[in-house]
C-alpha positions as CSV (number, residue, x, y, z in Angstrom):
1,X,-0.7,-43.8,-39.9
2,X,-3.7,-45.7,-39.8
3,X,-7.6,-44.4,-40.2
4,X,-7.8,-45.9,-36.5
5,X,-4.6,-43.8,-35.4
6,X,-5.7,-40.8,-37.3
7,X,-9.0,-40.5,-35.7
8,X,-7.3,-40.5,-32.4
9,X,-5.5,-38.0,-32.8
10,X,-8.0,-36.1,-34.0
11,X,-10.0,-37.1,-31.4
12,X,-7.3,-35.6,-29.1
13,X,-6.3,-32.9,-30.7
14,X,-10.0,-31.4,-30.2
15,X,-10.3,-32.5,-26.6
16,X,-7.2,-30.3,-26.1
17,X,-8.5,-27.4,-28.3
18,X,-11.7,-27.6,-26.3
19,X,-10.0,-27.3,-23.0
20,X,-7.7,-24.9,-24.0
21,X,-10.6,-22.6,-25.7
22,X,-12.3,-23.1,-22.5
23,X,-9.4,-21.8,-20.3
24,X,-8.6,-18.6,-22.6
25,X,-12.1,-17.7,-22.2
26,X,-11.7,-17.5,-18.4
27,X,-8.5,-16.1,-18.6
28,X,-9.7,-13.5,-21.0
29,X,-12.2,-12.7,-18.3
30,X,-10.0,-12.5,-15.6
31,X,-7.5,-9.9,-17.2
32,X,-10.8,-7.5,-18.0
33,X,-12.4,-7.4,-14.4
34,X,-8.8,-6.6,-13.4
35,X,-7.7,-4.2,-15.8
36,X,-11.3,-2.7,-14.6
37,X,-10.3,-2.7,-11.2
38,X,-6.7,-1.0,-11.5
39,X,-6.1,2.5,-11.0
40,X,-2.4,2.8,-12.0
41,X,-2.7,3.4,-15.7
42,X,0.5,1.2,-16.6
43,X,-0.9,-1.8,-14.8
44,X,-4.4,-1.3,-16.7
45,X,-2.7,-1.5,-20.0
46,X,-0.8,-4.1,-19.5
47,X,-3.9,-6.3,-18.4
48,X,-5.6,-5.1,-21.1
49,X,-3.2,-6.3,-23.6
50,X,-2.7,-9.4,-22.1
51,X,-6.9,-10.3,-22.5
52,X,-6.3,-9.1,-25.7
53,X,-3.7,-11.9,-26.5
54,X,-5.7,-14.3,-24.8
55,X,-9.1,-13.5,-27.5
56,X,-6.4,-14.0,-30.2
57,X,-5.5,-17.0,-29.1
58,X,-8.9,-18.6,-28.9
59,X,-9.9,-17.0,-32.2
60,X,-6.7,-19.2,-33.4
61,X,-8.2,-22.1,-31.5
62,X,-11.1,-21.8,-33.2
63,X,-10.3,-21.5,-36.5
64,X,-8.3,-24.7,-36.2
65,X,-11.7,-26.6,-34.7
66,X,-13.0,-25.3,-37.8
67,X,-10.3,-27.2,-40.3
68,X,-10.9,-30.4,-38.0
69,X,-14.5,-29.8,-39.3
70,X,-15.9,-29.2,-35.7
71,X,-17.9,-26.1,-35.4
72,X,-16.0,-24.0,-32.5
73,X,-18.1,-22.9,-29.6
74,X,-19.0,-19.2,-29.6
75,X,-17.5,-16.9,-27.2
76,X,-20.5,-15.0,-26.5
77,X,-22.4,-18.1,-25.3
78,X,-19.6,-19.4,-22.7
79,X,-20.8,-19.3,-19.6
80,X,-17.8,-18.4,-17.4
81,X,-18.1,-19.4,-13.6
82,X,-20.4,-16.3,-11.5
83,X,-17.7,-17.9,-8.9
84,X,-15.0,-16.9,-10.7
85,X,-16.7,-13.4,-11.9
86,X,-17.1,-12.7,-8.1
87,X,-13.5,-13.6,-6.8
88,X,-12.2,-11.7,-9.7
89,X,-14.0,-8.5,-8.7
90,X,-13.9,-8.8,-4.9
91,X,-10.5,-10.6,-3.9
92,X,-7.3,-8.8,-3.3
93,X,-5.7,-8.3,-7.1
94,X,-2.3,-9.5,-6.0
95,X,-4.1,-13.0,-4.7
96,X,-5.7,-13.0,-8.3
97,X,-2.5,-12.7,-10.5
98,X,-0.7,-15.4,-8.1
99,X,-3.3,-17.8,-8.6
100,X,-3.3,-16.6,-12.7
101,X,0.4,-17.1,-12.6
102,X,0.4,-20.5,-11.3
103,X,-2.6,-21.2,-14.5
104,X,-0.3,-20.2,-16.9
105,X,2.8,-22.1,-15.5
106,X,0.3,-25.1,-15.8
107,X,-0.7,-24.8,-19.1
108,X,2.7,-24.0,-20.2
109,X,3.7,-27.5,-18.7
110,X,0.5,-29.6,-19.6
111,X,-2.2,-27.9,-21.8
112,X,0.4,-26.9,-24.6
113,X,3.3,-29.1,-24.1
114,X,2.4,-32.4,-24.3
115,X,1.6,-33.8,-27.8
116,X,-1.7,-34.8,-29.4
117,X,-0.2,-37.0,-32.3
118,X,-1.8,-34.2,-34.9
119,X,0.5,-32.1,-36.4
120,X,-0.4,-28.7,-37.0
121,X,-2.4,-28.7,-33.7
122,X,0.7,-29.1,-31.9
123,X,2.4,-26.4,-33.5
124,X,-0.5,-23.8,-32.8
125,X,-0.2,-24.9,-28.9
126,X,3.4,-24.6,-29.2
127,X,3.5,-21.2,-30.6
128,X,0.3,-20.4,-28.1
129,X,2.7,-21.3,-25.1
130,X,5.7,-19.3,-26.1
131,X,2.9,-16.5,-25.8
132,X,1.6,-18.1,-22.2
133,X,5.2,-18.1,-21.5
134,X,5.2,-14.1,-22.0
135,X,2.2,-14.2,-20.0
136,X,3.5,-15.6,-16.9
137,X,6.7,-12.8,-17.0
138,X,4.3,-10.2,-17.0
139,X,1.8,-12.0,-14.2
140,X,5.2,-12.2,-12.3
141,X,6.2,-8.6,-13.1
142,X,2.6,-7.3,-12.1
143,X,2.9,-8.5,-8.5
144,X,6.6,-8.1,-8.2
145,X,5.5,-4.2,-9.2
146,X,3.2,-4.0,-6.6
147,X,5.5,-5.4,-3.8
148,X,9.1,-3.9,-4.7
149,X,8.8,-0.1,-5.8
150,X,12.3,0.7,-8.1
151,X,15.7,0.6,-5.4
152,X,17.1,4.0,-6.0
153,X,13.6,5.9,-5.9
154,X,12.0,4.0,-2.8
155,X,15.2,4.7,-0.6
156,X,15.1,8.2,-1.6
157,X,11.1,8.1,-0.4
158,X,11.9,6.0,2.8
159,X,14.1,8.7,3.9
160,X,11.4,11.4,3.8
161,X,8.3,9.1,5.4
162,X,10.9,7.8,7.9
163,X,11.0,11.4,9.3
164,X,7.5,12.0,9.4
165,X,6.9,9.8,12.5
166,X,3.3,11.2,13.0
167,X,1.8,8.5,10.3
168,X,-0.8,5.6,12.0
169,X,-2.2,2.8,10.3
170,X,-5.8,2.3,11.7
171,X,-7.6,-0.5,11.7
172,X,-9.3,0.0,8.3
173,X,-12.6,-1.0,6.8
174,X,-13.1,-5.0,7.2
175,X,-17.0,-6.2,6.2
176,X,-18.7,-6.7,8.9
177,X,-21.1,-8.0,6.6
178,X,-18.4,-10.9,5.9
179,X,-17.5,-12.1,9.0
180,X,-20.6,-10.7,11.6
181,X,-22.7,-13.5,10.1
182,X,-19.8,-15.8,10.7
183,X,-19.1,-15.0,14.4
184,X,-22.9,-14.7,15.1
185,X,-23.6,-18.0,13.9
186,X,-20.6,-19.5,15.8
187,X,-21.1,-18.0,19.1
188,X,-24.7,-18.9,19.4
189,X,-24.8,-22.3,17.5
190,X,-22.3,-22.7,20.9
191,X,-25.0,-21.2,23.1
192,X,-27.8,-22.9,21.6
193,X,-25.6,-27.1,22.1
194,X,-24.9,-26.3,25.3
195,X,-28.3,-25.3,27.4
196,X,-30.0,-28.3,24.8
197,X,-27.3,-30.6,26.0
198,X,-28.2,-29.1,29.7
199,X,-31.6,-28.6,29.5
200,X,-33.0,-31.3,27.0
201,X,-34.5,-28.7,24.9
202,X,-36.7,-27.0,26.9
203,X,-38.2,-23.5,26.4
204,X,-34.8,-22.5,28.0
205,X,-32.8,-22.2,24.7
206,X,-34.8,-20.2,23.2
207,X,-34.5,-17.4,25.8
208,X,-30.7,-17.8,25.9
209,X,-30.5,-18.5,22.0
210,X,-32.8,-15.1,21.7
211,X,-30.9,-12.9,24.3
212,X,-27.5,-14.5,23.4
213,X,-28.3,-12.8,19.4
214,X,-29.2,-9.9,20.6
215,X,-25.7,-9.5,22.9
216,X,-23.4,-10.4,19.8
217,X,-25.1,-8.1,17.7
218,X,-24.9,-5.2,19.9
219,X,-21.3,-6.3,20.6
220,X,-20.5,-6.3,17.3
221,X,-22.4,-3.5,16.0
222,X,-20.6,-1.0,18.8
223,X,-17.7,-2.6,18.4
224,X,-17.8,-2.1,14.4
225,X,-19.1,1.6,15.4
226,X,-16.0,2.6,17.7
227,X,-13.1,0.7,15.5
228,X,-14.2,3.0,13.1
229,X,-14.9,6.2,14.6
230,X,-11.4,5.4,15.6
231,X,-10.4,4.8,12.1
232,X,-11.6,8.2,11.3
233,X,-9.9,10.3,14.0
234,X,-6.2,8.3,12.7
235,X,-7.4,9.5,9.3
236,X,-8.2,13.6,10.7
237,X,-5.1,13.1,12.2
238,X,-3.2,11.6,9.3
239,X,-4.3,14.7,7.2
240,X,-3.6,17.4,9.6
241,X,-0.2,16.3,9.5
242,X,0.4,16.1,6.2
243,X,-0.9,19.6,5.5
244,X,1.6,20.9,8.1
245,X,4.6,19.6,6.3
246,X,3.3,20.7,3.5
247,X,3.7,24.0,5.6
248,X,6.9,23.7,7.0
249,X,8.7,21.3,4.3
250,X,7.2,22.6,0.6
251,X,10.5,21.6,-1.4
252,X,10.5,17.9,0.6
253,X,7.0,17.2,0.2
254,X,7.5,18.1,-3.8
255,X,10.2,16.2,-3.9
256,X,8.2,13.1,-2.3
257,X,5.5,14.2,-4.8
258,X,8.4,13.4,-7.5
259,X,9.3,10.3,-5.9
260,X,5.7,8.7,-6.2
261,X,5.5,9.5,-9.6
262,X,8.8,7.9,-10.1
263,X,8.0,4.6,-8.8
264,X,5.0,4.7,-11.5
265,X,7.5,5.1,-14.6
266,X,7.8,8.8,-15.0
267,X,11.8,10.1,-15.6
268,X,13.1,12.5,-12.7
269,X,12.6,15.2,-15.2
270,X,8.7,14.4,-15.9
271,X,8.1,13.8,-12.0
272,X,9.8,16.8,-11.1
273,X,7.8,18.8,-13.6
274,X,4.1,17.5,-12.6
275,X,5.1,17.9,-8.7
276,X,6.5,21.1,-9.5
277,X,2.5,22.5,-11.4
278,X,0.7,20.3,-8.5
279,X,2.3,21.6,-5.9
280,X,1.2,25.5,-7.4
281,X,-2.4,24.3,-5.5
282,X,-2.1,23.5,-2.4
283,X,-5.2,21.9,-2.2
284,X,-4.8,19.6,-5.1
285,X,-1.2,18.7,-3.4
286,X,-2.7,17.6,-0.1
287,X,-5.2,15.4,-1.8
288,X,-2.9,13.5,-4.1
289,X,-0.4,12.9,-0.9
290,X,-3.0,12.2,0.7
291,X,-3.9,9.0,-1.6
292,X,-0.4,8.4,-2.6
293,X,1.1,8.4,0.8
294,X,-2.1,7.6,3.2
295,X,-3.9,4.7,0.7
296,X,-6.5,7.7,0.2
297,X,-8.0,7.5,3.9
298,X,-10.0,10.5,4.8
299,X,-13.0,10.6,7.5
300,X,-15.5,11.5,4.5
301,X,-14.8,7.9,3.0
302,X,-15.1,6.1,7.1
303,X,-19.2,5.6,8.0
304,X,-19.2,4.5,11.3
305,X,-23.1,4.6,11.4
306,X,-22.7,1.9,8.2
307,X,-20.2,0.0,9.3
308,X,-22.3,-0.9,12.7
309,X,-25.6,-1.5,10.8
310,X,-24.0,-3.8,8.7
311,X,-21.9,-5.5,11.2
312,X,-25.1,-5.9,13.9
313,X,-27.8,-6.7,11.0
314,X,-25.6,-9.7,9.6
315,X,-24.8,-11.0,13.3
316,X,-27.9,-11.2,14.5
317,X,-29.2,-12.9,11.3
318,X,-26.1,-15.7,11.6
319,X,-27.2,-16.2,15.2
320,X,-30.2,-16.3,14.4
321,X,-29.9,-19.4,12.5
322,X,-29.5,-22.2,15.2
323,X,-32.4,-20.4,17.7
324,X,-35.0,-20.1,15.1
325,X,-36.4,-24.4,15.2
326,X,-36.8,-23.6,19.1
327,X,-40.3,-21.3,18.2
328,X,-42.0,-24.3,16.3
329,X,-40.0,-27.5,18.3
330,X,-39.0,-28.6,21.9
331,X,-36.9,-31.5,22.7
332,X,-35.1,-33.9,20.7
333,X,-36.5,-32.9,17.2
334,X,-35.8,-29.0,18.4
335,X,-32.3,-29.8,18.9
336,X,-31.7,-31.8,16.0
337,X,-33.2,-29.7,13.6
338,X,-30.8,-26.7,15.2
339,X,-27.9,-28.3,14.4
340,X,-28.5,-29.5,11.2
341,X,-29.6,-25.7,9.6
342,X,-26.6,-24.6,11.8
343,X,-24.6,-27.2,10.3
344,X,-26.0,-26.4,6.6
345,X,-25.6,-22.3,7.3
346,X,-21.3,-22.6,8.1
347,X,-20.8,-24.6,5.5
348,X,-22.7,-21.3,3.3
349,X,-21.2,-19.3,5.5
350,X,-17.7,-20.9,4.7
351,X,-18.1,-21.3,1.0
352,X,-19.0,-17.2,1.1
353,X,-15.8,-16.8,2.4
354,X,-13.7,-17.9,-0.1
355,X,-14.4,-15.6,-2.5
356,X,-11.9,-13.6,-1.2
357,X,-9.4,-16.3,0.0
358,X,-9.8,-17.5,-3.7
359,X,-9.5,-21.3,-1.9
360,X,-12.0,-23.6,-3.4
361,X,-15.6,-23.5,-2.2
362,X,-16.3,-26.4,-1.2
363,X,-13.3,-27.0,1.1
364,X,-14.0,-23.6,2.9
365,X,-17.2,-24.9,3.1
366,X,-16.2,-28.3,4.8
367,X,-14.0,-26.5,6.9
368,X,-16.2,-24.2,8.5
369,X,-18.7,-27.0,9.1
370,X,-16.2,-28.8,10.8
371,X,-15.6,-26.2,13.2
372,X,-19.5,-26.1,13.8
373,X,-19.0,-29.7,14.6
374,X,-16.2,-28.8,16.9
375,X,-18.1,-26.3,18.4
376,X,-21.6,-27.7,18.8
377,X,-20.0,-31.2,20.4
378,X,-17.9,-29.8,22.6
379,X,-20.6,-27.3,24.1
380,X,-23.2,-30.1,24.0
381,X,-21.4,-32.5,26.1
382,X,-20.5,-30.0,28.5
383,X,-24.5,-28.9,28.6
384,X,-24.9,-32.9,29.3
385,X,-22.5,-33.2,32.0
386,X,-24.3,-30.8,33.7
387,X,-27.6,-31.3,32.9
């Protein structure tokens, strides 16, 4: 080969090492918040192990950067996306390992697959993709965990719950932090377009822009309030119950006990020997039902007083947003400035958002400006056609 075709390869073969040091870093990342975040102690390890086997790959990286005489980034300098830190910590796990599962498909495919024309780099990304391979069977086997409990223990435990008909759902905890700021923002950026388009921007928007906040947020804050209030009578309830067929059932409710522990990897024999020394305490036995069987819903974890503050506070700073230019402006320049930090706050508002939708920023973003566009134009117009 000639000096030309030697130095691209080696020109390639680094650009690839690069890019693929750069994505086990991330990855490596990845696997730790989520091993932080698990509580089954199965599910931990393997996470654990597998940002284990992502730092030995990129120690394997970058010793091979190092015989290509190119000093290897350090790990402790990367920077690793506070975007990607955030949707690691605070979007649903199972959402995580999909998106980490299609990753590692992709690398397998393109990052350590194709050829770089230098020899003994492609045999280190081969052998690093038979290990990405492994990787991607246990991403799989993480969620399919999570979704399909084993057949023969699950029917066995579907049998029990299916008799004790007295289990609700409830509406659950959802941020009102999250999405008050979104729905305050929207429903006044609406009231705001139309009386400007009716009124020219008069002094008039500002009174309905003002009133209009203050209405959403007391809406959503009593709103937030009674969902859970009512969230925390299902869960009263939801415990009451369970302590009576701990009453009238003992030997079911142990053997339900046994069934849980089952679908975590214990042998009948282990599961029917913890349930059997739990079940000695009462106590201790309602509580660990309680989370197994209930998601761990009691009233003493349900704050209705916090769940309203937060979800009036953030509305009525979100619809805040499009009255504020109406203290300083009138007119024209009131109504242009309105829309265009309305405009700015849903695209924020909509990039916010997807750190739990794990969609990309910016498209979030773009989306929920759009709607403000929708929104805004729509109301506007109609303020105009009756002005």
């Amino acid at each position: 080969m000639s000096d030309l075709g030697v130095g691209t390869a080696k020109t390639a073969a680094v650009e690839r090492l690069l890019a693929a040091w750069r994505g086990e870093v991330e990855a490596e990342a990845v696997y730790s918040v989520l091993a932080a975040r698990e509580r089954g102690r199965d599910r931990t390890e393997v996470l654990e192990r597998m940002a284990a086997g992502e730092v030995t790959h990129r120690r394997r990286i970058e010793q091979r950067l190092s015989e290509l005489g190119v000093d290897p980034p350090k790990a402790s300098e990367a920077t690793i996306s506070p975007w990607l830190r955030l949707q690691a910590r605070l979007a649903p796990r199972d959402r995580v390992l999909a998106r980490m599962e299609a990753n590692e498909r992709e690398e397998i495919t393109d990052r350590y697959q194709r050829p770089t024309g230098d020899a003994p780099t492609d045999q280190l990304l081969h052998s690093i993709r038979g290990d990405e391979q492994t990787h991607s069977r246990q991403v799989r086997g993480l969620r399919a965990s999570a979704e399909q409990p084993a057949p023969a223990a699950s029917v066995a435990l579907q049998r029990i719950l299916g008799r004790e008909t007295w289990h609700r759902t409830g509406s659950g905890w959802i941020s009102g932090a999250i999405y008050g700021a979104n729905d305050g923002l929207a429903a006044v950026f609406g009231i705001v377009a139309g009386v400007s388009g009716a009124t020219g921007g008069s002094s008039f928007v500002l009174t309905a822009g003002l009133f209009g906040a203050i209405a959403s947020a007391l809406s959503m804050a009593t709103g937030a309030f009674l969902a859970e209030r009512s969230t925390s009578e299902v869960a009263l309830a939801n415990i009451e119950g369970e302590r009576r067929e701990l009453i009238e059932h003992p030997e079911e409710e142990k053997e339900e006990l046994s069934l849980f522990y089952q679908l975590k990897g214990l042998s009948k024999a282990e599961a029917d020997q913890l349930a059997e020394r739990l079940a000695q305490n009462q106590d201790s036995m309602l509580k660990i039902l309680t989370t197994e069987e209930l998601g761990g819903s009691t009233a003493e974890s349900i704050n209705p007083a916090q769940s309203a503050a937060a979800a009036g506070v953030s509305t009525f700073i979100g619809a805040m947003i499009p009255v504020l230019p109406f203290f300083w402006l009138h007119g024209v320049p009131a109504v242009a400035t309105a829309a265009a930090v309305s405009l700015v706050a849903h695209f924020l508002v909509g990039a916010a958002k997807s750190l739990f939708t794990l969609r990309t920023w910016w498209s979030a973003g773009l989306e929920m400006t759009a709607a403000g566009v929708i929104v805004g134009g729509i109301t506007y117009a109609v303020g105009l056609v009756v002005r």
